[in-house]
C-alpha positions as CSV (number, residue, x, y, z in Angstrom):
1,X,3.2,-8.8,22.7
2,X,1.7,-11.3,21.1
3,X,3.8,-13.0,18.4
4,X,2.4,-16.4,17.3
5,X,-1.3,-17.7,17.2
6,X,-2.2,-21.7,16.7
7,X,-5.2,-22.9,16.6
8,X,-8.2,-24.5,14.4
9,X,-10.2,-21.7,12.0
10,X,-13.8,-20.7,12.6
11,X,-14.3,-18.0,10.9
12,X,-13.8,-16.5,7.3
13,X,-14.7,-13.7,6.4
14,X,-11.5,-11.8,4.4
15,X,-9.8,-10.1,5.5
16,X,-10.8,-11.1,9.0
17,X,-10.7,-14.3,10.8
18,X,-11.2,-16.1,13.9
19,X,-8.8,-18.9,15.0
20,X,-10.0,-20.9,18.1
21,X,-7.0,-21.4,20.5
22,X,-8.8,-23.6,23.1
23,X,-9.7,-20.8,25.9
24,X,-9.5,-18.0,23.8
25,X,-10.4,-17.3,20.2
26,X,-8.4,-14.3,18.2
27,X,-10.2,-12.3,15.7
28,X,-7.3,-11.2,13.1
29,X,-7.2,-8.8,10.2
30,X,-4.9,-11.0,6.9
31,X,-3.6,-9.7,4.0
32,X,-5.1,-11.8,1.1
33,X,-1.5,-13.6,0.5
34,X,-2.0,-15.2,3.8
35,X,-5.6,-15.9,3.2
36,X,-5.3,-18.0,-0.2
37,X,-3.1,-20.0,2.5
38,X,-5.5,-20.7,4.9
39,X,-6.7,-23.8,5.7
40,X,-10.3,-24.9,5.4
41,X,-13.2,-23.6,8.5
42,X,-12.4,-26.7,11.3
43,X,-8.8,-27.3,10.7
44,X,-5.4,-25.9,12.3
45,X,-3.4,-23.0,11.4
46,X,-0.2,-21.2,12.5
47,X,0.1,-17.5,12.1
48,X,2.8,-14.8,13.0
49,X,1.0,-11.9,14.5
50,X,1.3,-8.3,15.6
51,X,-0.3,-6.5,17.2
52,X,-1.3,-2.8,16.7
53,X,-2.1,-0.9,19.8
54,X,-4.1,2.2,19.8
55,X,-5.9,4.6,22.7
56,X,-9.4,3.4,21.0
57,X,-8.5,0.0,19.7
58,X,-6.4,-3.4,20.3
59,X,-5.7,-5.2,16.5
60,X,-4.5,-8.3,16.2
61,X,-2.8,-8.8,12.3
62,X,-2.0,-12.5,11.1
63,X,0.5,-13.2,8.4
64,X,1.5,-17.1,6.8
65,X,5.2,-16.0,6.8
66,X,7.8,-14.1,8.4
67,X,8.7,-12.1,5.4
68,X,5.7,-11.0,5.4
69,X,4.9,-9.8,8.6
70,X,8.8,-7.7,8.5
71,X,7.6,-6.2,5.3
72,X,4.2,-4.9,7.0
73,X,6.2,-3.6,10.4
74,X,8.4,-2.1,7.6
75,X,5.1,-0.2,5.5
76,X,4.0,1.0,8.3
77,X,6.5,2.5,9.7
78,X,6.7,5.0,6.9
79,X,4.6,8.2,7.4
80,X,1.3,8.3,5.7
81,X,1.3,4.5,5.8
82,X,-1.4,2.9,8.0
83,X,-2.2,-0.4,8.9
84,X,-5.4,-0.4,6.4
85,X,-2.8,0.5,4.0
86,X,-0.7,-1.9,4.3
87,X,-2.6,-4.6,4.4
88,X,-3.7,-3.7,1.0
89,X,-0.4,-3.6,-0.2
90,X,0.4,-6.7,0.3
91,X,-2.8,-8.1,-0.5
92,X,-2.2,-6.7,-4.1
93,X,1.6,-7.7,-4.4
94,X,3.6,-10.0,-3.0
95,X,6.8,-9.4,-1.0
96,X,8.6,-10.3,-3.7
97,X,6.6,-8.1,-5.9
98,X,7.3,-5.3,-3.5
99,X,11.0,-5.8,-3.4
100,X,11.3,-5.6,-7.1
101,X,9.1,-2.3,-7.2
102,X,11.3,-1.0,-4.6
103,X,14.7,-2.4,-6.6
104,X,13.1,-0.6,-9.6
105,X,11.5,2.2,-8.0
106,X,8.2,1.3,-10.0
107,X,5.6,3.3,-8.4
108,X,3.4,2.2,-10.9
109,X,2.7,-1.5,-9.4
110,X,1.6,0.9,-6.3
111,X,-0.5,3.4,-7.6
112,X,-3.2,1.3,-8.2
113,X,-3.8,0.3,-4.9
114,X,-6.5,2.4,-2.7
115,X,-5.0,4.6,-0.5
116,X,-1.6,5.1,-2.4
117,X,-1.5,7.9,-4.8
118,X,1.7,8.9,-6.8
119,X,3.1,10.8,-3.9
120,X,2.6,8.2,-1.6
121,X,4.1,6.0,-3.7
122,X,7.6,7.9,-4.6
123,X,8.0,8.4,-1.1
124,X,7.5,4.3,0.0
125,X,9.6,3.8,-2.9
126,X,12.0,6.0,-1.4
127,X,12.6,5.3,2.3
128,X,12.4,1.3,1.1
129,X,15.0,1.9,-1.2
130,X,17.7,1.1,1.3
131,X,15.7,-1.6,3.4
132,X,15.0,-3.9,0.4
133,X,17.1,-6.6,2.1
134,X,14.4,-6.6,5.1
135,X,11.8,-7.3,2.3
136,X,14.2,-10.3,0.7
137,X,12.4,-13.5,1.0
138,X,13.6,-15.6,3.5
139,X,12.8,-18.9,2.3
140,X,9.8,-19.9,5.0
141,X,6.9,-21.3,3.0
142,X,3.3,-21.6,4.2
143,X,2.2,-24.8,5.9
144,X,-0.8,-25.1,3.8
145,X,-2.0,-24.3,0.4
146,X,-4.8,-22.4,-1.1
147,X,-6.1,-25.5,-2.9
148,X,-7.0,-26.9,0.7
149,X,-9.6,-24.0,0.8
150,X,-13.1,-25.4,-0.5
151,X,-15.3,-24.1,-3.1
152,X,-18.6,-22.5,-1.8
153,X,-22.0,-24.2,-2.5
154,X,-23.7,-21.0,-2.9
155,X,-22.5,-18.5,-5.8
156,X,-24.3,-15.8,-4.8
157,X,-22.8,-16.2,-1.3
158,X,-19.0,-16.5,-2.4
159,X,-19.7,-13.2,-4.7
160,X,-21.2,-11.3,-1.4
161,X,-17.9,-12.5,0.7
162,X,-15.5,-11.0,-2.6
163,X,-17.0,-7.8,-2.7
164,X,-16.8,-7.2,0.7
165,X,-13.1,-8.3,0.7
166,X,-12.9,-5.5,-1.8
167,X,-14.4,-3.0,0.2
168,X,-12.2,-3.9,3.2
169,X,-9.5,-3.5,1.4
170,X,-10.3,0.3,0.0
171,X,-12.0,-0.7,-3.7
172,X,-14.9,1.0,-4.5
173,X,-18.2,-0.6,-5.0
174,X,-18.4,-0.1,-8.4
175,X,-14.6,-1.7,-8.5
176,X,-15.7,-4.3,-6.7
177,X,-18.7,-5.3,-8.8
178,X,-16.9,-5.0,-11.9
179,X,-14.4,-7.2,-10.6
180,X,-17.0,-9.9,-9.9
181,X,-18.6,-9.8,-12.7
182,X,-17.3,-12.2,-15.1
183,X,-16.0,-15.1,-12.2
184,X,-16.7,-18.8,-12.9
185,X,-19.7,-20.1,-11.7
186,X,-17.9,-22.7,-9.1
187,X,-15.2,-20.1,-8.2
188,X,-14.9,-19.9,-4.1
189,X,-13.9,-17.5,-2.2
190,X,-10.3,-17.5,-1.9
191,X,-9.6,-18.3,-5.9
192,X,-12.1,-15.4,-6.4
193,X,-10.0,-12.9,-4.5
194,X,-7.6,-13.4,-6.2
195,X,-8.8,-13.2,-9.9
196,X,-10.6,-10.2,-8.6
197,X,-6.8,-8.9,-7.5
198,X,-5.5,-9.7,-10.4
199,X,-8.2,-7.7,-13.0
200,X,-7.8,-5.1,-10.9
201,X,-4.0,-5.1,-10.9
202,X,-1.9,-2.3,-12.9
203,X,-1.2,-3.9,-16.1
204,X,2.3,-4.2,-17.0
């Protein structure tokens, strides 16, 4: 199993990466809380990791924090719940954000998400009710902040790399491109992620 990954970043291209480790260099899949963390292309980063075995496939998932690599072991555990899935949910809400849902049973902070629909929802809600001190926040912070990530020189470029971090994540295109729409100019990558995230969050 591999549980910890170091190394400088070469790739970005949400919500995959590639981190150079020296002799070998891991492609990972990030939810978008750990990728407004990441470091700039060229320096180091430290990730937790797991890593999802399957007859046709070997992934490798990185997360900034422990919390939040126990709170996607926990999603996906739960029936109906793939990886895909929850990456998404906690690249629309953070484990915080997912342990009050869970403390509240508010479905509706889910059910905007792709791939979770009402009954999906109640049911998560449900079989976290009893877990949500595996979801508590345990205090680790990430090493680096999203400010370290540097604006794009090329707009049209940084706009491409948001909409398809949408569509990785389950948005539609039309979602997508309305979400893009009205960005700043200057707005790179990461930042634009998240404002996308966030206009296309439940309101409330």
């Amino acid at each position: 199993m591999i549980g910890l990954v170091r190394g400088i970043v070469r790739e970005k291209a949400p919500p995959r990466i590639l981190v150079d480790t020296g002799p070998l260099g891991y492609e990972l899949l990030v939810p978008m809380s750990t990728f407004y963390t990441l470091p700039a292309i060229g320096q180091e980063v430290t990730l937790r990791t797991h890593l999802l075995v399957r007859e046709d496939e070997h992934q490798l998932y990185g997360f900034a924090t422990e919390e939040e690599r126990h709170a996607f072991r926990q999603l996906i555990r739960i029936a109906g719940i793939g990886a895909r899935t929850a990456l998404a949910i906690l690249s629309g809400l953070s484990v915080r954000e997912l342990r009050e849902a869970v403390l509240l049973q508010d479905g509706g902070r889910l059910v905007k998400i792709p791939g979770i629909g009402k009954k999906t929802a109640e049911r998560l809600l449900l079989e976290l009710k009893d877990k949500t001190g595996s979801l508590q926040p345990s205090g680790t912070t990430p090493s680096t902040e999203a400010g370290s990530i540097g604006a794009c020189a090329v707009e049209e470029t940084v706009r491409t790399e948001i909409v398809a971090a949408l569509l990785a994540l389950g948005y539609s295109e039309r979602e997508a491109l309305r979400a893009v729409a009205d960005l700043p100019p200057q707005t790179d990558t990461a930042s634009g992620i998240r404002l996308a995230l966030k206009s296309l969050a439940p309101v409330g």
